[in-house]
N, C-alpha and C positions, 0 to 999 in steps of 0.2 A: 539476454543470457538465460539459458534455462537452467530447471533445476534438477538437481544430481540424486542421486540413493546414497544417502551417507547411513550408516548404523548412528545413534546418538542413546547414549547411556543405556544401551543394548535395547532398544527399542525399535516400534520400526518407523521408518521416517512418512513424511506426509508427503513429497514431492521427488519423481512424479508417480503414480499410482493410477495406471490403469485397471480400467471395469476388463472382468470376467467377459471376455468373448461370447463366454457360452451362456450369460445371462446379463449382456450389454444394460441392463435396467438397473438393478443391483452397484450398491455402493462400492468400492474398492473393499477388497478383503481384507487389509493392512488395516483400515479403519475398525472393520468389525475387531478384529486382532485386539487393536488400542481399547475397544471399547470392552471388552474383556477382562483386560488387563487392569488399565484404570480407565473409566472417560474424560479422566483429566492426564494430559502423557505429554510431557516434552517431545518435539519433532527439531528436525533439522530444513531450514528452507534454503533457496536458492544464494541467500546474501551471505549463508554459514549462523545467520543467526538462529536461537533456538525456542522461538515461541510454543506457546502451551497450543495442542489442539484437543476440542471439547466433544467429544463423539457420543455423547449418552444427553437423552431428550430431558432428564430432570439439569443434570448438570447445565446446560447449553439454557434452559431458561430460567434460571436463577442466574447466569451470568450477564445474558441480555436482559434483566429487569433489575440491576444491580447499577445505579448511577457510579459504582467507580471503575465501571468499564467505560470507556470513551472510545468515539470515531474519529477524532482528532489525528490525523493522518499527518501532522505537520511534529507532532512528538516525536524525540528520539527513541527508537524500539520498536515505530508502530509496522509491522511485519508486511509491508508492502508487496503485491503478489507478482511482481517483476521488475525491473531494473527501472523500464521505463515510466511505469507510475512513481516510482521514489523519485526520481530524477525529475519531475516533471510537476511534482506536489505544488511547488512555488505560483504554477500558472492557474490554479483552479480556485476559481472565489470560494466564496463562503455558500454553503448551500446545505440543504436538509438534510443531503448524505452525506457529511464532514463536519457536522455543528454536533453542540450538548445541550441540553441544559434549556433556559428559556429560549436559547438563543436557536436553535433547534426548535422549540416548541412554536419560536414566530414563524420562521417560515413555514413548519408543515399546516399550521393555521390556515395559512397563505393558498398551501398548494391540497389541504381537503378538500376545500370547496366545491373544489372540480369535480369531484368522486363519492361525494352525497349519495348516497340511496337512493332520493328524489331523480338526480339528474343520470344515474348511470341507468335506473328504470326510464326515463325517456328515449336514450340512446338504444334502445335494446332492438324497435324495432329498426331502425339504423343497420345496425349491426346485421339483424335478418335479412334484409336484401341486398346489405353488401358480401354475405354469403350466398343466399340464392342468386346472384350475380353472376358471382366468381366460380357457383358451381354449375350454371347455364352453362359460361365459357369454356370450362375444361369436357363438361358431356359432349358438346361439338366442335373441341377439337380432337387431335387425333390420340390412339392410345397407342402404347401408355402413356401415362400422364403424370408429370412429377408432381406431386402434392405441395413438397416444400414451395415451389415460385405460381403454384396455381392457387391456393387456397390460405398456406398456414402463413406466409409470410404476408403477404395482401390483406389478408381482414383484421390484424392488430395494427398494421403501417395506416392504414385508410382510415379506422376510427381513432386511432390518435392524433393522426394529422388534421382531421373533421373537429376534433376535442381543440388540438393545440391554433386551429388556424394558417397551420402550416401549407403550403401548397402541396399536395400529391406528388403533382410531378417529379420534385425535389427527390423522391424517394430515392432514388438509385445513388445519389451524390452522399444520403444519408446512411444510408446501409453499406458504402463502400467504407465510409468512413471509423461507420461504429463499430464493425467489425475491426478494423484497423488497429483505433485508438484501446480496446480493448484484448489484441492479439496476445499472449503470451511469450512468443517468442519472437515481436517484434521489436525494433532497435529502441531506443529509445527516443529517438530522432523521429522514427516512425509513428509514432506513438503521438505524440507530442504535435507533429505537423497534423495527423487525423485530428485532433482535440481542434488546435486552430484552425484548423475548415469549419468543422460543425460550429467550433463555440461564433467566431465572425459572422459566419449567416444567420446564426437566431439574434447576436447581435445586434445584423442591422432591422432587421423583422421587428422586436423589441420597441429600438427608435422609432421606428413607422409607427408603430401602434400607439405610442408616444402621444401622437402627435392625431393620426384618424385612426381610433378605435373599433373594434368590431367587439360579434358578439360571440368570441371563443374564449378561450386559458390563457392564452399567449396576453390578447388585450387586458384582461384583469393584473397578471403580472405586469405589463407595463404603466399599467394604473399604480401599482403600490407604487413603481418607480419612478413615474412621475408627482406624488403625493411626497415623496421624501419617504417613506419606508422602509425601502432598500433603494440600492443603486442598478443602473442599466444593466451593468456586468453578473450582477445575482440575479435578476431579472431573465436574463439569457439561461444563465446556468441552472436555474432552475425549469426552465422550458427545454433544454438539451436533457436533463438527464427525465425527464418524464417521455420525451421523445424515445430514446435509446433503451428506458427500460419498457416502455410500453410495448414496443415491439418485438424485440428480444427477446426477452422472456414467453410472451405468450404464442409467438411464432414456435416455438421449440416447443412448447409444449403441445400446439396444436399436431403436430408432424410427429414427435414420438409415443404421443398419448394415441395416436391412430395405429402406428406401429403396435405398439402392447395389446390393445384390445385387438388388432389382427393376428396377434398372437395367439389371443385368448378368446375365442370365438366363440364360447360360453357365455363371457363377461360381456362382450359386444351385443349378445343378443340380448340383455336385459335390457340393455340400452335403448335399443332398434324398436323392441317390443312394449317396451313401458308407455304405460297409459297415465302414469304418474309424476307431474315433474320433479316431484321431490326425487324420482330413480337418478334422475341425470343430474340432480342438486350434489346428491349424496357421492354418484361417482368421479364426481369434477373433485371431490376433494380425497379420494380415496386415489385419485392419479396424481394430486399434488404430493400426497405421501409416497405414492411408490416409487414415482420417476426420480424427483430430487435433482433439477435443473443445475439448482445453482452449486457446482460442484467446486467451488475454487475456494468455498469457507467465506463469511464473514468476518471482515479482519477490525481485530478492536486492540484497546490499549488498556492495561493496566493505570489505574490513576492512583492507587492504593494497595495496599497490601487483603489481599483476600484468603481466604483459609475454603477450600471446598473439596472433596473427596479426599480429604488424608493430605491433600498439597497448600505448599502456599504458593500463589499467585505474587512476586512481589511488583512492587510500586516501580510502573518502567517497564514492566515484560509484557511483549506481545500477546496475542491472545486469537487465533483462529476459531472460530465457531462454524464444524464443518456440517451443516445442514443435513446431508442426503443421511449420512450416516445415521443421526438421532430420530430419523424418519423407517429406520428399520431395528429399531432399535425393541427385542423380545418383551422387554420390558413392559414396555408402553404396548405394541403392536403384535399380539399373537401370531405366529407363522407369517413376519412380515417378507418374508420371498412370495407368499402367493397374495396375486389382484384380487382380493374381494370388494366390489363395491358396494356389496351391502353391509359390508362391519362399518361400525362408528371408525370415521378417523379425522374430527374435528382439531383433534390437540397436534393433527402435525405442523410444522413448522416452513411448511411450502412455504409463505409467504414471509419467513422470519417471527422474532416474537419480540414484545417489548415496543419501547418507543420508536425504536426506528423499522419495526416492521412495515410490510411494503404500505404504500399509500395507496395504489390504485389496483389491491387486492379485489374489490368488488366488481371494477370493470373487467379484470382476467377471468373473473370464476364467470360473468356474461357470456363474456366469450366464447371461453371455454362449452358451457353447458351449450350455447345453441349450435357451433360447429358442428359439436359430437354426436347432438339428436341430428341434426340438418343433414347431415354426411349420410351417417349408417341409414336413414329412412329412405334419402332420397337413391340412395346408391345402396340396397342391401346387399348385392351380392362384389361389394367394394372387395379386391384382394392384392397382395402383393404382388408387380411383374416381375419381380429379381428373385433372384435365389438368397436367401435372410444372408447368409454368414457375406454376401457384396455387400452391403448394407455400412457405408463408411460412417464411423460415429464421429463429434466433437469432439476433443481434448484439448484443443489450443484456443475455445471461446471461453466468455465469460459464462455463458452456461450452454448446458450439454443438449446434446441433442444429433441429430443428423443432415449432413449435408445435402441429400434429396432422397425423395421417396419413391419409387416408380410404382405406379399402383393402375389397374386396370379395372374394369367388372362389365 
């Protein structure tokens, strides 16, 4: 079922809210609006329910560093972002992205380890020649050349799967699926059947490991779950959803973070030309701020009555915490419509804020940094084959981005 424009206490609603055509990067304008108004604003969502959405960068991390916000998705109120994730709550164990409290704190214990400093600086040169790789194969093959299935999608699938011990090949079964199980406007049926593809095959992966271990992610989580820790089913579901976000997210952003700086051909050249790696340190996070992937909010719950910009929050109300918005937010980000990657933009919120901020933040900013030096040096005269306004963007994923890139040079 999707979601409708309803007016709610003459405000304007959260869903659904397309980006500006003529500035596809940019948060929805309804959001700047709310954020305006108040950054705390009742919305109207898909279910008719009327959760708070949080559009302003102080608000938004006082409420994610605030323990009587809860991810507890199984509470009545918790603002579900389609029919099929409510519907479907019942079948997803217990995991980092649905827990509180200690209980929350053991698993992501569990699942740092993997994302240490130490070990994502080992992987790094990894990472480099499975980019010089992948961009041997697209310089001989023919042009144009989509970016998205040649580059941006393959080097976050290959090193998580390298990470998680998952087979490669697998990919296609996995990305048909995470797409799926995360669609917006798919049934709930649909939904529900993608989850049990993915979650049964890391399932059985899990058991295997069980039993002859190796030396990836996946084996350690089957170690806690043979230790008595946790069980096989958390075990899985936390090797599922590091799967599904490792790639996801940084696939998108490697493909629209290319888009903007071929927009911005100024800002590419700092990139291309820097002798310094702090240039491309600095601009991986000044792209986390601008772009703002994860466009569908962080959905949390009320566990307590809270009091913050003039409102009360009570005990039971949903609670949306929509990213992209707090991330242009004048406030914080001077002239945040324009790319500078050389302003400070450390405080945005790319990765979330608080405890359940991402986990394997340090492996994307990796990523990230070496594609975007790797690309523009080896390809400088990298440019777009389409004409921008063809250029089809995401709306129906869990985060944004573009469906293929055709790029020539």
């Amino acid at each position: 079922m999707s979601e409708t424009v309803t007016e709610v206490q003459n405000e304007t609603p959260y869903f659904p809210m397309e980006r500006d055509s003529r500035c596809p990067f940019a948060p929805p304008d309804g959001t700047r609006r709310l954020r305006e108004i108040n950054p705390v604003s009742r919305v109207e969502i898909w279910d008719g329910s009327t959760p708070w959405l949080i559009t302003g960068l102080e608000a938004q991390k006082a409420l994610l560093g605030d323990p009587r916000i809860s991810v507890d998705e199984t509470l009545p109120g918790f603002p579900h972002w389609n029919e099929g994730m409510k519907a479907n709550v019942s079948i997803r164990p217990k995991s980092v992205f649905n827990s509180d409290g200690e209980e929350h704190a053991r698993f992501r214990r569990m699942m740092t380890r993997a994302f240490t400093v130490k070990r994502v600086k080992a992987l790094r040169p990894f990472i480099q020649q499975t980019v010089d790789e992948l961009l041997d194969a697209m310089v001989d093959g023919p042009r144009p050349a989509d970016l998205v299935t040649a580059v941006a999608l393959p080097v976050p699938s290959i090193v998580i799967c390298q990470m998680l011990g998952v087979p490669y090949e697998n990919h296609d079964f996995f990305q048909e699926n995470s797409v799926q199980a995360v669609d917006r406007y798919a049934t709930p049926e649909e939904n529900m059947q993608a989850f049990a593809n993915m979650f049964l095959f890391m399932h059985e992966i899990v058991e295997k490991k069980m039993v002859d271990p190796a030396d990836d992610v996946l084996s350690d989580f089957a170690g806690y779950a043979r230790d008595g820790e946790i069980d096989a089913a958390e075990a899985a579901q936390m090797g599922l959803g590091m799967l599904i976000a490792g790639h996801e997210t940084s696939a998108n952003m490697i493909a629209l973070g290319t888009l903007a700086l071929l927009q911005n051909p100024d800002q590419l050249a700092l990139i291309r030309d820097a002798d310094d790696d702090h240039v491309v340190v600095n601009a991986v996070e000044e792209m986390m701020r601008y772009l703002g992937i994860i466009h569908n909010g962080q959905r949390r719950i009320a566990l307590e009555d809270i009091e913050i910009s003039g409102q009360t929050i009570r005990a039971g109300d949903g609670v949306i915490v929509e990213l992209s918005s707090s991330n242009w937010d004048p406030a914080a980000f001077p002239e945040p419509e324009k790319l500078d990657i050389t302003r400070s933009a450390r405080l945005h919120t790319g990765f979330g804020f608080g405890p359940h901020q991402c986990i394997g933040q340090q492996l994307a900013r990796a990523e990230l940094q070496i594609v975007y030096r790797t690309l523009f040096t080896r390809l400088p005269d990298l440019r777009i084959a389409v004409e921008p306004e063809t250029i089809e963007f995401k709306s129906d994923r869990l985060a944004y981005g573009v469906y293929s890139l055709p790029v020539t040079w």
